[in-house]
N, C-alpha and C positions, 0 to 999 in steps of 0.2 A: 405582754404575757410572760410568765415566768417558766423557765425550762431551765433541764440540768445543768448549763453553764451558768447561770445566776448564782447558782447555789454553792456557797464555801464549803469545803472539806477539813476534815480534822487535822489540824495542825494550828487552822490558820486562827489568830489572837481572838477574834471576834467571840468565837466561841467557848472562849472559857474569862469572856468577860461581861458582869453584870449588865442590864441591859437598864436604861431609865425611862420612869414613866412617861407614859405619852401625858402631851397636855389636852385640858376639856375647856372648851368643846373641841373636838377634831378639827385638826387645819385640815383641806383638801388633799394636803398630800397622804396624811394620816388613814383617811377615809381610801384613800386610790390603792396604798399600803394592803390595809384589811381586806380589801376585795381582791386582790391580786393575790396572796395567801391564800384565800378561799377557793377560787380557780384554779389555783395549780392543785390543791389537794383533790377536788371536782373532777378536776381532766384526767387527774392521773387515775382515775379509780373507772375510764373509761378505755376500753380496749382499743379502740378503734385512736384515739389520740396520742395514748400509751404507743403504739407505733409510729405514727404519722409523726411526734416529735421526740419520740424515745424520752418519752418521760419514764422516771423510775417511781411505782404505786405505793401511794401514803395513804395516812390517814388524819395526820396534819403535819403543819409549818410554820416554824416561828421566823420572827423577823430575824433572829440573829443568824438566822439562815443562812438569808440575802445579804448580810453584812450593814443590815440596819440595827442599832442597840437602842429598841424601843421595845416596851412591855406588850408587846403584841401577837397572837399567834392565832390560825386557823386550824380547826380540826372539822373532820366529817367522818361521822363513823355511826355504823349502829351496833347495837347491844346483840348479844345473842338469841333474843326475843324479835329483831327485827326495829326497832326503835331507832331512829334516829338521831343523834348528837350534831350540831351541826351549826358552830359558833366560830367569830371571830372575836376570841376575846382581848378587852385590856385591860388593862393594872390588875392581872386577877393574883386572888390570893385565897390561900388553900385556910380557913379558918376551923376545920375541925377533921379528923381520920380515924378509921377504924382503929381496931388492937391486931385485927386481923391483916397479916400481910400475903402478899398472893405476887405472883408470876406467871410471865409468859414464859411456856414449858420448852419452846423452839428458842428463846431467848428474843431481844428485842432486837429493830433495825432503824436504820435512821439514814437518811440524804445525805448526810454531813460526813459516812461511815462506807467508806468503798470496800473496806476489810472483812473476811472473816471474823466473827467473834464468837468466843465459846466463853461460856458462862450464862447465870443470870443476874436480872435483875428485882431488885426487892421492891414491892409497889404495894402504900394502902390499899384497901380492897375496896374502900370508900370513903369518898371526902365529899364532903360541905366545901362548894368555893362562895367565894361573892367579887363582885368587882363588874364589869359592864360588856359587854358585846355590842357591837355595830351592825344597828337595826337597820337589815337595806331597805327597807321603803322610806325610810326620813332620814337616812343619810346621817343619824346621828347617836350616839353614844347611849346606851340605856345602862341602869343598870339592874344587876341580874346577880342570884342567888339562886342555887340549885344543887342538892344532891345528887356525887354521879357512885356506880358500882362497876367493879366490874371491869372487860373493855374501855368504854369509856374514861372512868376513872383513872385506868392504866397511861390510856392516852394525853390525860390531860397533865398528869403529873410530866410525861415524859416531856409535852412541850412546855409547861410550867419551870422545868429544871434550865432547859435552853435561856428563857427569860433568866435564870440568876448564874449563867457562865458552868451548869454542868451538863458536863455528857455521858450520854447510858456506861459509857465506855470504860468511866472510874468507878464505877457499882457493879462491877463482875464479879460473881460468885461461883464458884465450883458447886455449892449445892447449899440452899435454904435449908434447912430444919425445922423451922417454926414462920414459915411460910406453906400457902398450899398451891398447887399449879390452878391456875384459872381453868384449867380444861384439861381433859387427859388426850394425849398423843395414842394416836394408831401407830404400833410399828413399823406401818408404810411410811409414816408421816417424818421417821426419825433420821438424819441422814447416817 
């Protein structure tokens, strides 16, 4: 099981270096990989585990995480509608994007980011990905094509940059212009 000591912090090489594709069909380790991503993102989004191992609550994890440079990452998240996103993907690739770009208005957080950070970040509002996820019932590589918006979309990009060596961390903005916030903040909300 994956927990906060697995996981690399910002400084260390791995993460600001491209990650190479897994090979098809999945070796075992590949397949053990993906599901292990999946689960820590799964637990942490569970309160009760979220304590029991101090995990810190995501919404996904790329392999360069863990210090693996494979094109691999898991996300679970749902949409604002309640929809569920809920993939480990590989070799993905972002083959088309809005004009629209959008932001999270709290700014974004990452495993990898023990820091404060003040800015944003600049995120299509929607992409066409294509490329395969790891279908748990047969244990094997499919592939998959899907438009995401949105949260989602936000997310995928965020773990998609992990796969090519960048971190939220080098796209801080003092303030978009021709972006819009994905959601508007309650002044409670602001710190």
């Amino acid at each position: 099981m994956i927990r906060m000591q697995h996981i690399i912090r910002e400084g260390h090489p791995t993460l600001t270096t491209p990650s190479n594709p897994c090979l098809l069909p999945l070796s075992e380790g590949d397949i053990k990989l993906g599901k292990d991503l999946l689960e820590y993102v799964i637990n942490s989004q569970n309160d009760e585990l979220v304590q029991k191992y101090k995990l810190r609550p995501s919404v996904g994890l790329a392999a360069p995480q863990i210090n693996v440079l494979k094109r691999m990452f898991a996300m679970h998240v749902q949409d604002f509608d309640g929809k569920l996103f809920s993939y480990i993907m590989i070799n993905p690739e972002i083959t088309a994007s809005s004009k629209e770009e959008t932001y999270l208005p709290g700014g974004e957080g990452c495993l990898s980011v023990d820091r404060e950070t003040s800015g944003l970040t600049p995120r299509y509002y929607a992409i066409k990905v294509k490329g395969y996820h790891l279908d748990l019932e047969t244990n094997s590589a499919k592939p998959l094509e899907i438009t995401l918006e949105g949260y989602p979309a936000i997310v995928f990009q965020h773990e998609f940059d992990h796969l090519n060596g960048v971190m939220f961390t080098s796209k801080l903005y003092p303030q978009l212009p021709n972006a819009f916030p994905l959601f508007e903040m309650d002044e409670s909300e602001e710190d």
